[in-house]
C-alpha positions as CSV (number, residue, x, y, z in Angstrom):
1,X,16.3,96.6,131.9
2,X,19.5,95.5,129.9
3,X,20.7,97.7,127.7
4,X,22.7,97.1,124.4
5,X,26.4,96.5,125.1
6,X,29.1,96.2,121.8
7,X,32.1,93.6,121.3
8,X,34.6,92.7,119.5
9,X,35.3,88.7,119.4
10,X,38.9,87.5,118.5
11,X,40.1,87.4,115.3
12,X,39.0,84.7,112.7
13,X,41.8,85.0,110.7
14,X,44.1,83.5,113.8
15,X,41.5,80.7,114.9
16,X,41.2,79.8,111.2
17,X,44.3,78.9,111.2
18,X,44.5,77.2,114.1
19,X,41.3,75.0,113.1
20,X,43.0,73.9,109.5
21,X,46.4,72.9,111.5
22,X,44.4,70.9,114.2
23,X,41.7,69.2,111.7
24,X,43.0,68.8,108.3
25,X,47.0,68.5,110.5
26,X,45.1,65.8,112.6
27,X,43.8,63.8,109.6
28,X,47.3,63.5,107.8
29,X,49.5,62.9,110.6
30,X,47.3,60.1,112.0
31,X,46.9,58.3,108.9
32,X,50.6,58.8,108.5
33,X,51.5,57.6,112.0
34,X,48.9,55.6,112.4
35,X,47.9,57.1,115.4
36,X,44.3,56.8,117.1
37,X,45.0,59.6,119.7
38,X,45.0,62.2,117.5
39,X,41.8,61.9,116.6
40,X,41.5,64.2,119.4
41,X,42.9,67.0,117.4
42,X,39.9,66.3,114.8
43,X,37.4,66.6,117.1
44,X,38.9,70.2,118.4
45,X,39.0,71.4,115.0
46,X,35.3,70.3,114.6
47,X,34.6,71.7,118.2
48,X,36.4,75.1,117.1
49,X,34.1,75.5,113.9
50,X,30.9,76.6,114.6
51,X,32.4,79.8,116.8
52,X,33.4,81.2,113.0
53,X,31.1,84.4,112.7
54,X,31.1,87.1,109.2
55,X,29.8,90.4,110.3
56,X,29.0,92.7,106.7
57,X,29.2,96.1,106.7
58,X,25.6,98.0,108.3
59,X,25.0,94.3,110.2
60,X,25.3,92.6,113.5
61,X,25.2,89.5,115.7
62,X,23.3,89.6,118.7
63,X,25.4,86.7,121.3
64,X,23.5,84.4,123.4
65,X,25.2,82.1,126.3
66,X,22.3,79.6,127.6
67,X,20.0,82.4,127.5
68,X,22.1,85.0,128.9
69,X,22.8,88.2,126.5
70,X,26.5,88.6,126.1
71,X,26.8,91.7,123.6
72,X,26.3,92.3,120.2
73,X,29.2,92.4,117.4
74,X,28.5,95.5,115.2
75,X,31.8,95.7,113.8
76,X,32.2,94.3,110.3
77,X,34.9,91.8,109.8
78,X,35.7,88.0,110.3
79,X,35.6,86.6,113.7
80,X,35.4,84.0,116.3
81,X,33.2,83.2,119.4
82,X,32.1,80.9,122.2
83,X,30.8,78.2,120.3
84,X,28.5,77.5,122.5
85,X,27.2,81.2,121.7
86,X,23.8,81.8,119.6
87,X,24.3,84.2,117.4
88,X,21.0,85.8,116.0
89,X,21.9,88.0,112.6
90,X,20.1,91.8,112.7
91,X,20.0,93.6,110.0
92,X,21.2,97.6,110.7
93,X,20.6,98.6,106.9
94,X,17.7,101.1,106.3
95,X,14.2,99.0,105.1
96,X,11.0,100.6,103.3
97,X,8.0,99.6,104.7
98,X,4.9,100.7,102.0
99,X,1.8,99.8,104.4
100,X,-1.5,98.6,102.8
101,X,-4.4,101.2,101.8
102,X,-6.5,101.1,105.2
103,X,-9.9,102.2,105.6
104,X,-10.4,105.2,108.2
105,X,-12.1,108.1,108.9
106,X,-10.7,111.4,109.3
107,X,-11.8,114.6,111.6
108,X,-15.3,115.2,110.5
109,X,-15.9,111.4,109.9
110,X,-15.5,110.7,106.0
111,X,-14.4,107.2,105.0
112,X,-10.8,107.9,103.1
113,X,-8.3,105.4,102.2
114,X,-5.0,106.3,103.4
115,X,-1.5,104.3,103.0
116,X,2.2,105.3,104.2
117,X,5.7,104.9,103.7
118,X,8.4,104.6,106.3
119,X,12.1,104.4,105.9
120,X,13.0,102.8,109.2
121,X,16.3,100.6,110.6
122,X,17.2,98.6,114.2
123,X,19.1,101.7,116.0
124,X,19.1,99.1,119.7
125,X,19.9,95.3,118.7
126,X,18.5,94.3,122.5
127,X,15.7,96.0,122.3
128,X,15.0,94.6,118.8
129,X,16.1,91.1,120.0
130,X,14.7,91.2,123.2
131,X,12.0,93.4,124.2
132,X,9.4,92.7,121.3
133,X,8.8,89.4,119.7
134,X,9.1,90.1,116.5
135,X,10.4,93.7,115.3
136,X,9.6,93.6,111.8
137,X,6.1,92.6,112.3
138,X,5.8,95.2,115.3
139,X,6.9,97.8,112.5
140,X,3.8,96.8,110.5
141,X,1.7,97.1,113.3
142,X,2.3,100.1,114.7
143,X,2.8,101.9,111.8
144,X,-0.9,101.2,110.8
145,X,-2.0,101.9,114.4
146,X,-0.2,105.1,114.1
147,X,-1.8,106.3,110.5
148,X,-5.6,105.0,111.9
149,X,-4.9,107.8,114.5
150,X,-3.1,110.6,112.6
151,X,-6.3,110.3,109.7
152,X,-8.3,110.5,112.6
153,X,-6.7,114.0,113.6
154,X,-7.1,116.2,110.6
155,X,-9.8,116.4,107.9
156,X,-9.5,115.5,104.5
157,X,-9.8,118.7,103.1
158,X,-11.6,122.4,103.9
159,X,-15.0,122.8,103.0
160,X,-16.4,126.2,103.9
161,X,-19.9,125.4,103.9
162,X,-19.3,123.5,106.8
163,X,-17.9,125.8,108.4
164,X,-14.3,123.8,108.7
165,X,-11.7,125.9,108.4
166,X,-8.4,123.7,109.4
167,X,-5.0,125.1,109.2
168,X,-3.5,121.4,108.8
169,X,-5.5,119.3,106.2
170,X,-4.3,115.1,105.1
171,X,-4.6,116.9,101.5
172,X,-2.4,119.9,101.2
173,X,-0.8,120.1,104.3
174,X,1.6,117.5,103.6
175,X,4.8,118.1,105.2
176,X,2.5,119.3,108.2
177,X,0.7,115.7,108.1
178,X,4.6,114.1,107.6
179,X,6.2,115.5,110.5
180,X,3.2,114.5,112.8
181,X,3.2,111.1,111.5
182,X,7.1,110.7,111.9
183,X,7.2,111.5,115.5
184,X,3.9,109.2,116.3
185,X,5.2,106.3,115.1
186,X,8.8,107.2,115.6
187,X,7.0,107.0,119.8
188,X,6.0,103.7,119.2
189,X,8.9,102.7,118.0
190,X,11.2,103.4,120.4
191,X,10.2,100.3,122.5
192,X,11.9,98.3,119.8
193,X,15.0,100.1,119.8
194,X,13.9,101.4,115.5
195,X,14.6,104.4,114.2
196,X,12.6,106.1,112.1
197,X,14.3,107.9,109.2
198,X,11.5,109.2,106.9
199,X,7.4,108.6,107.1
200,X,4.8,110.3,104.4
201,X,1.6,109.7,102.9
202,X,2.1,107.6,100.3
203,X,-1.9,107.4,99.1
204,X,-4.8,109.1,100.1
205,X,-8.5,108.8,98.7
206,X,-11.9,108.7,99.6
207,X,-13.7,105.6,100.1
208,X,-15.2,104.2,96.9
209,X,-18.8,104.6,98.7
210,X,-18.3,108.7,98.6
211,X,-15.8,109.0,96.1
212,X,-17.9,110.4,93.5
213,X,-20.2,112.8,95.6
214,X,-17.0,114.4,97.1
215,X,-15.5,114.5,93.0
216,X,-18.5,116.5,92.1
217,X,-18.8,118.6,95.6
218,X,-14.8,119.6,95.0
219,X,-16.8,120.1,91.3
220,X,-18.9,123.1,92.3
221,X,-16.3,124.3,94.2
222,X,-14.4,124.6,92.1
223,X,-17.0,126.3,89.7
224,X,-18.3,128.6,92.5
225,X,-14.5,130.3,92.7
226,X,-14.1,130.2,88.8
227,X,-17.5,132.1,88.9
228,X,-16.4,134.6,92.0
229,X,-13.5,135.8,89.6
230,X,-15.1,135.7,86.4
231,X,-17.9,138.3,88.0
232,X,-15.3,140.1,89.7
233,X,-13.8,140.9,86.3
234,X,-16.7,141.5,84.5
235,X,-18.2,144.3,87.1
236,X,-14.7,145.8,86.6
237,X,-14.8,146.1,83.3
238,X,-18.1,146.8,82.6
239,X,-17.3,149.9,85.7
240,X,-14.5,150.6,83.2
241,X,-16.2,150.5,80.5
242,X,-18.7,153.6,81.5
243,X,-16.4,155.3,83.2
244,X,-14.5,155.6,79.8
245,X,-17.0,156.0,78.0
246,X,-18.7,159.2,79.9
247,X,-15.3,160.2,80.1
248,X,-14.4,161.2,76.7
249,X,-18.2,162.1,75.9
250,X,-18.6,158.8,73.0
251,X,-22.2,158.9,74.0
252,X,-24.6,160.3,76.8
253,X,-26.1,157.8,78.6
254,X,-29.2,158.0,81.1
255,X,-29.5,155.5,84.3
256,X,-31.9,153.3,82.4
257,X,-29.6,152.8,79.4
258,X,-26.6,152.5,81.7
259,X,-28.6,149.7,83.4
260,X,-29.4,148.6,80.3
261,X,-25.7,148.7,78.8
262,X,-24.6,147.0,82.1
263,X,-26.8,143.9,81.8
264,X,-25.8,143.4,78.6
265,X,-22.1,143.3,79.3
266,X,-22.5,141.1,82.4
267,X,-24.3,138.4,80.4
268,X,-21.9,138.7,77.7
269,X,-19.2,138.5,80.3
270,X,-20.5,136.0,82.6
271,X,-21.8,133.7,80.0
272,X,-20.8,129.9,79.5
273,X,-21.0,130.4,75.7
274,X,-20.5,133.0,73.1
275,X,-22.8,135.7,72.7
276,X,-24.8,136.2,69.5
277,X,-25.0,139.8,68.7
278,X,-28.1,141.7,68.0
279,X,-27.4,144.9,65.4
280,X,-29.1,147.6,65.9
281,X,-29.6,149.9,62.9
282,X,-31.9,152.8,64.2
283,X,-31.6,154.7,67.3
284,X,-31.2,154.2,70.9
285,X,-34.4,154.7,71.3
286,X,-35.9,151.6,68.9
């Protein structure tokens, strides 16, 4: 296989010159001299023309002769070629690429709806020319081949009552999931001669069909843990609270009014709303 080789045409500056002497030159002097021969020099200018190339900065021409690669011009400037040359214009400037929101399921098989962004530009004009059809649409391809099979990888998220406990989740493990999907596609896209400069999630959901039970599932998680500390602190302080309490000899309490004292403060503690307390006004025993 061929690989990408680099000119540098003549100078268009010179030839330019050259093609205004023999055209617009040829013109005057014939109508001044009346000469049909140097209609010649016309038709040279005219055959020198179309060999005028612009390279701009961060682009290139790729050179064709009857088929036959002849190099590629990276260096920005004004030149001139073959005319018989085709010259195909790539683009060596960085491009964005945001994918569309595809449909896949990830490691324990949950719909999710997952999009990406890639910053991505031609690094091999022959391979980009030459060994795919069409490199921007190959771009679009493989990059959603490459995010069906990275969501496919990793799970969504933890969830312990399943039992999943993944170091790498698509949810919080984020440069994890962007360095994985940089070098997959970054492997498919070597074929084309691209190079791929940056790749991250750019939107990740669940499927409209189990977005709301997983909303309420991360719900109760949620709830569960705020609950786990809440109780934590409570049996703290409520252990504080006798230990104080027998401590500097307030009051003398027996194990069924300390098991009474202690459900009291846990549902004071633990409760969703504010307690309503109940004065007592005799003794500890009414």
């Amino acid at each position: 296989m061929k690989e990408e080789k680099i000119i540098v045409p003549a100078n268009g500056y010179m030839m330019l010159f050259v093609f205004l002497i023999l055209f617009f030159g040829g013109i005057i002097t014939m109508i001044t001299l009346k000469n049909p021969w140097l209609l010649l020099s016309v038709i040279t200018g005219v055959f020198i023309a179309p060999g005028f190339i612009m390279v701009q900065p961060n682009g290139s021409r790729v050179l064709l002769l009857f088929g036959e690669y002849v190099g590629t011009v990276k260096k920005n400037g004004f030149y001139w070629v073959n005319p018989f040359y085709t010259k195909k214009k790539i683009s060596l400037r960085a491009s964005n690429f945001d994918s569309e929101r595809l449909k896949v399921n990830d490691k324990l098989g949950n719909p999710v709806m997952i999009s990406t962004i890639l910053v991505w530009r031609v690094q091999n004009t022959y391979k980009a020319a030459f060994d795919v059809d069409n490199y921007e649409n190959f771009v679009r391809v493989q990059t959603d081949a490459a995010v069906r099979k990275l969501a496919s990888m990793y799970p969504y998220d933890n969830f312990a009552d399943e039992g999943v406990d993944e170091d790498i989740t698509l949810r919080s493990s984020v440069n994890e999931v962007s360095t994985a999907l940089e070098k997959e596609i970054d492997e498919r896209l070597t074929t084309a001669g691209i190079e791929v400069l940056e790749a991250r999630i750019g939107y990740l959901a669940y499927a409209n069909e189990i977005a709301n039970a997983m909303l309420k599932r991360q719900q109760a998680t949620a709830i569960v843990a705020a609950r786990h500390k809440i109780v934590e602190g409570a049996v703290s302080m409520v252990e504080m609270a006798i230990e104080q309490l027998s401590k500097k000899e307030v009051v003398h309490l027996d194990e069924e009014r300390k098991a009474a004292m202690v459900s009291n403060l846990m549902v004071v503690l633990c409760g969703d709303k504010d307690a309503s307390p109940v004065l007592n006004t005799g003794t500890l025993s009414h």
